[in-house]
N, C-alpha and C positions, 0 to 999 in steps of 0.2 A: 415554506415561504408564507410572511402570513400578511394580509395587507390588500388594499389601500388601508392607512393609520387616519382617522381621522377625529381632528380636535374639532371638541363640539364645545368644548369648556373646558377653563381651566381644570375641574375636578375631573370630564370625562374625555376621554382617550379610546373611540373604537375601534378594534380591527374587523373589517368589511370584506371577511373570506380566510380561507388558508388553504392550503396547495400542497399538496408533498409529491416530490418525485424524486425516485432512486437513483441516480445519477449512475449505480453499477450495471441499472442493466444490461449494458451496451457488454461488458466484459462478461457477465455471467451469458446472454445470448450467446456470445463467441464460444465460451467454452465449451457450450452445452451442444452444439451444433453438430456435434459429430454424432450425437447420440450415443456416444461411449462412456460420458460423463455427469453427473448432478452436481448442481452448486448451489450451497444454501447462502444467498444473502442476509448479514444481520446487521443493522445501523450501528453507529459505533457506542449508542446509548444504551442498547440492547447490551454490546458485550461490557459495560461498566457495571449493569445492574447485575450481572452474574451472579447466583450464591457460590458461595462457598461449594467445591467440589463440581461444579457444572463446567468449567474451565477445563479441567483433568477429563473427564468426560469426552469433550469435545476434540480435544489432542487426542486421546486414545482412538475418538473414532473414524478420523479423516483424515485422507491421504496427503490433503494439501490444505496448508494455510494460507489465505491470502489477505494483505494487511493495507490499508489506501486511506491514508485519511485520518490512522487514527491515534492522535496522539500519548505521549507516554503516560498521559494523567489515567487514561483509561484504564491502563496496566496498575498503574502503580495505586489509586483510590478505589475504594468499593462505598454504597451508601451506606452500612450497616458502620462504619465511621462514625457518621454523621445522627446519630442513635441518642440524642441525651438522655434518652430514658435508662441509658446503658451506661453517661459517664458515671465513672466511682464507686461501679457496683460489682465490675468485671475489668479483665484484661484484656483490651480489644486491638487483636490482632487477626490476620487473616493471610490464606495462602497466596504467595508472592506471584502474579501470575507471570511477569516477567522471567522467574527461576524458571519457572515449568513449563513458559516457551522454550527458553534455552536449554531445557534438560531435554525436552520434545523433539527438536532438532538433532541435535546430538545425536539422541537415540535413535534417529531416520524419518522424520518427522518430517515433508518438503513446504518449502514454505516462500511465498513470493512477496517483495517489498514494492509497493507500487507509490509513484512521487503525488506530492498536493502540496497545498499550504501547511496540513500538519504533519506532515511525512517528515520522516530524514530529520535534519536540522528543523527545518519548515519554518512559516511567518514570524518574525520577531523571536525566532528557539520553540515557538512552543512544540515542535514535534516532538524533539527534544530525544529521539532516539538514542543520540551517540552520548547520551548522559546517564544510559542505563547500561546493562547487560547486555540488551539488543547488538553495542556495536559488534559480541561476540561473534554472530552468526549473521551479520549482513555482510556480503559481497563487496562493499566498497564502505571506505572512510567517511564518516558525516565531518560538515566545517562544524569550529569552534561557537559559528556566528552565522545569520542567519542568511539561508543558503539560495533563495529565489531569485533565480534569474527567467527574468520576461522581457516579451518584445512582442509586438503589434503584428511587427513583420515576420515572425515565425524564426525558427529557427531549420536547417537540414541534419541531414543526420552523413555521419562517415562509418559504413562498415570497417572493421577490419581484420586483420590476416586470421585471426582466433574463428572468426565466423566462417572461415572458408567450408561449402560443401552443407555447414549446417541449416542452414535456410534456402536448398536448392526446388524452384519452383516459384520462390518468391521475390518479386522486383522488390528487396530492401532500399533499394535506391528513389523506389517511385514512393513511400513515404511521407504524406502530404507536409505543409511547414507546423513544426510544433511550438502553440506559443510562450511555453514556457514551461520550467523544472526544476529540480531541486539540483544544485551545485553538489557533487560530493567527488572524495581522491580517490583512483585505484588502489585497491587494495592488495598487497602481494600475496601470492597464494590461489587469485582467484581472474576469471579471465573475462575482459570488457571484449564485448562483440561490436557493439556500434556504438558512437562514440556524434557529441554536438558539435555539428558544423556554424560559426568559426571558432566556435571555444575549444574545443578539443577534450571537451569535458565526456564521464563515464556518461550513457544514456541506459543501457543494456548490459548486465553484468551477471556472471554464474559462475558456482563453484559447489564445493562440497565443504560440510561440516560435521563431520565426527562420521556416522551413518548417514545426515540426512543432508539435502541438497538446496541451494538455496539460490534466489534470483529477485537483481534488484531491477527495477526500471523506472528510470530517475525521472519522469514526467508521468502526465496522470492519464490513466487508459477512459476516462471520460473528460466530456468537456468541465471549467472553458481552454485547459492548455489541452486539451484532444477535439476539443470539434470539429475540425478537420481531420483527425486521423480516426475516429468513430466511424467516419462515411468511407473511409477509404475502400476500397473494393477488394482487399487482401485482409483486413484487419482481423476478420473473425481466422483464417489463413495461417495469418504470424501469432495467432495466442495458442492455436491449437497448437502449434509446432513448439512455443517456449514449453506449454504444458510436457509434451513430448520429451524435450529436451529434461526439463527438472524430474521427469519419474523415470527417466530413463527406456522411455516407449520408443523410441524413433526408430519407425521402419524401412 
């Protein structure tokens, strides 16, 4: 966040501070609280800048992927593109990181889809997910068109019968209102646990791919469509339990 902007003149424009907060820590705190677990945070600027081969690496080395925020352009661009010192002198291509998610999974790779503005379908497409390879290995259908639904007033959530027994301990129902998520269809093959009250739309969704296991959650485990569900007093609770659920720990 960078700002107050302030016009001194036409020629000058200064910004008067800048700000940065990781909006994931609220999800990495949950995860890690068992103590059973490390989660490395990387901005989604960090994973565009990738070289070549550090992508592969990072599949090879981690149990679980988890993706929030970050749209298909990351996947799909690298800077070394953007190179002129490179156009006409070489063939500039590079490894498809999108392939080697989805080969990653396949191969047992667990990986979790979490909802934003760039997620899924996301603001105006640009998540832009269901226009790659991605839609191979997510749990549920992205829309054609852009998928955000919001409301002030929050939305509730409806467990159902697929969830029975697997979140026992936890009041799913107490939930605080979420205010808003990414629209996406069930997908056959794969099973919705909890579900938007009154849309009736996927919120919660898991299945298996190839070897590896995969799980959407169509709103965002930070604020602002979680700032109420960040404080909730189960929250760090129900991610330990989805973790659980996607490596197949549940004891």
């Amino acid at each position: 966040m960078t700002g107050p902007v302030f016009a001194e003149s036409p020629f000058n424009y200064a910004h008067k501070g800048l700000d940065i907060f990781n909006y994931g820590h609220w999800l990495k705190d949950a995860l890690e609280s068992s103590g059973e677990h490390e989660v490395v945070s990387v901005p989604s600027w960090d994973f565009y800048k990738l070289a070549p081969g550090e992508w592969e690496r990072i599949l090879a080395d981690f149990d679980v992927i988890i993706f929030s925020d970050v749209e298909s352009k990351c996947f799909q661009l690298a800077p070394s593109f953007f190179d002129r010192q490179k156009f006409g002198k070489e063939i500039l291509t590079f490894p498809d990181r999108i392939r080697l998610t989805v080969e990653a999974i396949e191969g047992g790779l667990n990986a979790m889809f979490m909802g934003g503005w760039l997620s899924f379908t996301g603001e105006m497409g640009k998540g832009g997910w269901g226009r790659t390879r991605l839609r191979e290995v997510l749990p549920v259908t992205c829309l054609e068109y852009e998928d955000i639904v919001e409301n002030t007033e929050g939305f509730g959530v409806e467990i159902t019968a697929s969830a029975a027994g697997l979140f026992e301990g936890i009041d799913l129902a107490a939930i605080p209102p979420i205010l808003g998520y990414n629209q996406t269809l069930e997908r056959e093959g794969f099973e919705v646990l909890i579900k938007t009250v009154p849309n009736d739309d996927p919120l919660l969704a898991m299945g298996h791919v190839g070897s590896g296991s995969v799980l959407a959650y169509a709103s965002d485990p930070a604020p602002h469509w979680g700032c109420n569900f960040v404080y909730w007093d189960q929250y760090k609770a129900f991610w330990l339990r989805c973790l659980e659920l996607l490596i197949g720990d549940l004891k």
